[in-house]
C-alpha positions as CSV (number, residue, x, y, z in Angstrom):
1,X,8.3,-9.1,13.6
2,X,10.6,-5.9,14.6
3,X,8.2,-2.9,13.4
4,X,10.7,0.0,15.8
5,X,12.6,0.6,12.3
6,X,10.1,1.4,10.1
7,X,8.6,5.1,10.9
8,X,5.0,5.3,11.3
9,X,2.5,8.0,9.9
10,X,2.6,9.9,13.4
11,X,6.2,10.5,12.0
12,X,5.6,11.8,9.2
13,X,5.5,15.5,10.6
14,X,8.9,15.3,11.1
15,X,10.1,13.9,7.7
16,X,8.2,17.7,6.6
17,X,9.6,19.8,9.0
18,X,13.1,19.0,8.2
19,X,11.8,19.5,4.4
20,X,11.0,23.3,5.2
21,X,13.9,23.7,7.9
22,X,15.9,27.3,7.0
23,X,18.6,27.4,4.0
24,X,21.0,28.4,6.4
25,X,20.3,25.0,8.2
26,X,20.3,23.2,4.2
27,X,23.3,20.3,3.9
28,X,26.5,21.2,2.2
29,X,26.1,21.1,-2.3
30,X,28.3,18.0,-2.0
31,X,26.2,16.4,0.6
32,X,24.4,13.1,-0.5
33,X,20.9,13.7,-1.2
34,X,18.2,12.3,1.3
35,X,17.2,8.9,0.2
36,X,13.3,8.0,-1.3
37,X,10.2,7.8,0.9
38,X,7.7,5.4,0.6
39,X,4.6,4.7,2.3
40,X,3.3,1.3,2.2
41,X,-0.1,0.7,3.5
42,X,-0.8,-2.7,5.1
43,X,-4.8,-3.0,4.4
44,X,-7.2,-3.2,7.7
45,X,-6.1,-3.6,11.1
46,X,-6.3,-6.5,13.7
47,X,-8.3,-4.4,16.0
48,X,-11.1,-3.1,13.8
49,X,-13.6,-6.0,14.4
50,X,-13.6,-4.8,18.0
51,X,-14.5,-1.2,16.9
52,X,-17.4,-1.5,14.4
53,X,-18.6,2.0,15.7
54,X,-15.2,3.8,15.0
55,X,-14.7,1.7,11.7
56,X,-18.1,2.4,10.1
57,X,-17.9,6.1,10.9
58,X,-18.7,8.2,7.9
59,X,-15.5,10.1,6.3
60,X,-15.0,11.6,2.6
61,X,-14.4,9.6,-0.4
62,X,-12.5,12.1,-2.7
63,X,-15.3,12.6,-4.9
64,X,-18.0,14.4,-3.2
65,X,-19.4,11.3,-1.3
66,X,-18.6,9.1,1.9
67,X,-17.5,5.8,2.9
68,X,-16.7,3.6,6.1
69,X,-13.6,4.6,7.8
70,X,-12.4,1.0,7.3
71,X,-13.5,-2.3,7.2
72,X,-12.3,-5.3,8.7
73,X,-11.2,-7.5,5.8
74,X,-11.5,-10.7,4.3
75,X,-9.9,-14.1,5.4
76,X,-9.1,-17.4,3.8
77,X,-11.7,-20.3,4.3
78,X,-9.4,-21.6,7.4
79,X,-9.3,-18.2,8.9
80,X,-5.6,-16.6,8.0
81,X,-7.2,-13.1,8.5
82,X,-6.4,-9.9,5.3
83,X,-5.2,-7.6,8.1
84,X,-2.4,-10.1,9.4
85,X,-1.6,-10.8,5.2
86,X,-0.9,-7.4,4.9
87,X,1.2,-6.3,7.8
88,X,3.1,-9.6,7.4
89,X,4.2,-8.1,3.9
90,X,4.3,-4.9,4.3
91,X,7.3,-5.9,7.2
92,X,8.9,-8.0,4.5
93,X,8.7,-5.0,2.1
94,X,10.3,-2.6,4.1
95,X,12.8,-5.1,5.0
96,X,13.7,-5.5,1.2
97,X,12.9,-1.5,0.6
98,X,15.5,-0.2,3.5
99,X,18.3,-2.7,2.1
100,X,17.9,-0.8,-1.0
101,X,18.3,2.7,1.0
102,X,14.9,3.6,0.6
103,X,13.2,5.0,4.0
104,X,9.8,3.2,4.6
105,X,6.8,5.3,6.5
106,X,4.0,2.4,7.5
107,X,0.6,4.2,7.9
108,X,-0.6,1.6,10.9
109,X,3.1,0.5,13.4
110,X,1.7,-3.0,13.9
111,X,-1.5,-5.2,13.6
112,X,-3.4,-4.7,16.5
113,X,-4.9,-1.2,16.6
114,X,-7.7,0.5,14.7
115,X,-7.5,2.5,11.5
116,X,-6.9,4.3,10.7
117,X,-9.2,5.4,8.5
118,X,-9.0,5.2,4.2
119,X,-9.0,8.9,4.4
120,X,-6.2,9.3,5.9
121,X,-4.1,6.5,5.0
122,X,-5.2,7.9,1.3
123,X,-3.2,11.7,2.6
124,X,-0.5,9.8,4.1
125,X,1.7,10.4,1.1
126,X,2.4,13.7,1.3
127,X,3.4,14.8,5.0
128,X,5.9,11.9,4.2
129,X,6.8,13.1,1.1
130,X,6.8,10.3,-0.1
131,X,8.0,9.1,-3.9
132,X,5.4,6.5,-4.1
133,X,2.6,4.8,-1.4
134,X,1.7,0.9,-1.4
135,X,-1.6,-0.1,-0.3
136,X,-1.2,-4.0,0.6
137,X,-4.0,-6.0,0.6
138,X,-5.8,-9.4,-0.6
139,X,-9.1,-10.0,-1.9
140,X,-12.1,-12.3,-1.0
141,X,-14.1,-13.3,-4.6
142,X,-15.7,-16.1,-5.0
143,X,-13.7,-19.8,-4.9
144,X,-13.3,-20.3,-8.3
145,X,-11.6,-17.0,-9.1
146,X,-8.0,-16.4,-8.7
147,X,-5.1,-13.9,-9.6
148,X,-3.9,-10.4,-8.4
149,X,-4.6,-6.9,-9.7
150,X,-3.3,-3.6,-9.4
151,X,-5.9,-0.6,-9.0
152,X,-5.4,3.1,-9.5
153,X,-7.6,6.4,-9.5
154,X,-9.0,6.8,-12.4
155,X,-10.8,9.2,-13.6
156,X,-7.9,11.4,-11.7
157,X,-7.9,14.2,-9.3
158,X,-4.8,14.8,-9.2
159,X,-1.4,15.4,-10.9
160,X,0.4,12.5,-9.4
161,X,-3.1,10.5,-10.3
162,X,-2.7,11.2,-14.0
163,X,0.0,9.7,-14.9
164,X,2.5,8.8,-12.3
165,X,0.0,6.6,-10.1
166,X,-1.0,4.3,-13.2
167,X,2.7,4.0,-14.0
168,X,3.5,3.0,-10.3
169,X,0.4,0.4,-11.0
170,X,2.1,-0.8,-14.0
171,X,5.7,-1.4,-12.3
172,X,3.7,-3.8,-9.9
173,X,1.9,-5.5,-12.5
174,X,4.8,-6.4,-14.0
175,X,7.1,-7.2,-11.3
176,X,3.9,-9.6,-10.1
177,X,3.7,-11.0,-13.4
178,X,7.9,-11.6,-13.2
179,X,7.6,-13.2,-9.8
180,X,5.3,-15.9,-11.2
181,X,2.0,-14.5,-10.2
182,X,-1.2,-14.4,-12.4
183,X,-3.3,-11.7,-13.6
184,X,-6.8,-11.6,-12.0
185,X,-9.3,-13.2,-14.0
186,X,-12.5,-11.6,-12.3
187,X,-11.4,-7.8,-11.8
188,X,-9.8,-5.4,-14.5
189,X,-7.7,-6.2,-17.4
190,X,-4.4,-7.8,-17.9
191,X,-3.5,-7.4,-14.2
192,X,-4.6,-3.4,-13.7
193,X,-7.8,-2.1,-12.1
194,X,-8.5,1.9,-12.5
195,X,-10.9,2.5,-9.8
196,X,-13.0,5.7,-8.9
197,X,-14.7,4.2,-5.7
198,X,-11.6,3.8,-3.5
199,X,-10.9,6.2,-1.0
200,X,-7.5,5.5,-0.1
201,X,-7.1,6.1,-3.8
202,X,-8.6,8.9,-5.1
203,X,-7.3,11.3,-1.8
204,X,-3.8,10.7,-2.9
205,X,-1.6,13.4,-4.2
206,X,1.7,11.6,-4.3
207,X,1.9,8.5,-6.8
208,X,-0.3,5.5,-5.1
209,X,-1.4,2.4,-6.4
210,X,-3.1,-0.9,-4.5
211,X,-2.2,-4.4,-4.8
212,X,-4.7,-7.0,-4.5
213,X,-1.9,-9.8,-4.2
214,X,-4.5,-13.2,-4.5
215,X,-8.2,-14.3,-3.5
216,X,-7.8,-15.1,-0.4
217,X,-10.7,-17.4,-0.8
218,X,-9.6,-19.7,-3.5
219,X,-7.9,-22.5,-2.2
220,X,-4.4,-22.4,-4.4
221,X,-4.4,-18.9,-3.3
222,X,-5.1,-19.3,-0.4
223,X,-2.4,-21.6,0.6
224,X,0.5,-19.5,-1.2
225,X,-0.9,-16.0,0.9
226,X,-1.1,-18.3,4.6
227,X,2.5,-19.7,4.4
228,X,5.7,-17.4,4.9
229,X,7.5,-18.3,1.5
230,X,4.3,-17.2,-0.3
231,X,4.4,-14.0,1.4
232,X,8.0,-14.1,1.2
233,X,6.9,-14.2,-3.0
234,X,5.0,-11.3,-2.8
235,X,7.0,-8.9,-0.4
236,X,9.6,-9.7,-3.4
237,X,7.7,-8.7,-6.3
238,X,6.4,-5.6,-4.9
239,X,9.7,-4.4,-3.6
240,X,10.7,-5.1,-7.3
241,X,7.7,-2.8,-8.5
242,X,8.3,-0.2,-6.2
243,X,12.3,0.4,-7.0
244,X,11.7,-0.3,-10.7
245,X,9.2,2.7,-10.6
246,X,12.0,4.9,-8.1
247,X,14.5,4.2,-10.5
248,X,12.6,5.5,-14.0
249,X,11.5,8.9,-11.5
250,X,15.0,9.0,-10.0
């Protein structure tokens, strides 16, 4: 997968500095306005099993507490690993986002580092200035449970948490539930999760939502999230979610 188009987080610096650049250095009126930023946040990394030190590391949780800096994910019964799930369709995302003429930050470049950690992927929004971040990721329930669902912060703490962040949640849902996918029957309610116990979540001050797209350890769901038309599947939906929500905030 080509990953040299999509601007990583250490990038993001820049996207701000042009932000706050002079008037005098400010595009003509008639000049096209900058196209939308979105962060998507492929779950995990490939490297963090090798760095249990770095990834258990305590950092803040948004509300007072702390958690892990990361964790290294589920897997499917056969060993198709979350982290790999993730970037795979984060790629696919961007692909489908920067057709569209949105510019895509990715908060990890490919899928064989470490971290970073959920508090910063959780700030990643807003040096980026971003119009809405992605966390991409797949659960690991137990066999018999199946489906995806959306979470949120909630209670918020912040502006773009009280409203804009649930309706991101709910463009996902649906474009999920239009791309033939099922609600989760095991986590939340018809398809959305609000969440106060996410990190990556509740230190977001730009619209943010998390998809968790199937159990990775049921075995229907497992086969759709380990081949690349099932991926294909979900990069599609959640492209559809994100430029549904761009287009009712444009």
């Amino acid at each position: 997968m080509r990953t040299s188009r999509w601007a990583p987080l250490a990038a993001a610096a820049a996207l701000t500095a042009v932000a706050c650049s002079p008037a005098d250095a400010a595009p003509p009126p008639d000049a096209a306005p900058p196209p939308p930023v979105v962060v998507l946040d492929p779950g995990h990394n490939g490297g963090n099993a090798s760095a249990p030190t770095e990834i258990r590391r305590a950092v803040p949780d948004g509300r007072g507490g702390e958690k892990a800096c990361n964790t290294t994910g589920t897997s499917t019964d056969a060993g198709y690993p979350e982290h790999a799930f993730a970037f795979d369709v984060a790629g696919r995302v961007a692909a489908r986002l920067e057709a569209a003429g949105v510019r895509v930050v990715l908060t990890r470049p490919d899928d064989h580092g470490v971290g970073p950690c959920v508090d910063e992927r959780g700030r990643a929004g807003e040096p980026a200035g971003a119009a809405a971040v992605v966390s991409i990721h797949a659960d690991g329930a137990a066999h018999d449970a199946s489906g995806f669902h959306v979470a949120y912060s909630d209670p918020p703490l912040s502006p773009a948490q009280a409203g804009p962040a649930h309706a991101l949640a709910t463009a996902l849902r649906d474009a999920l539930r239009r791309g033939g996918f099922p609600d989760s029957d095991y986590i939340g309610r018809d398809g959305l999760s609000p969440r106060a116990d996410l990190a990556g979540l509740n230190h977001a001050t730009r619209p943010t939502a998390l998809v968790e797209c199937a159990n990775m350890r049921n075995p229907d769901e497992a086969a759709v999230v380990s081949s690349p038309e099932g991926r294909e599947r979900y990069a599609a939906a959640i492209a559809d979610g994100v430029l549904a929500f761009l287009d009712r905030n444009a």
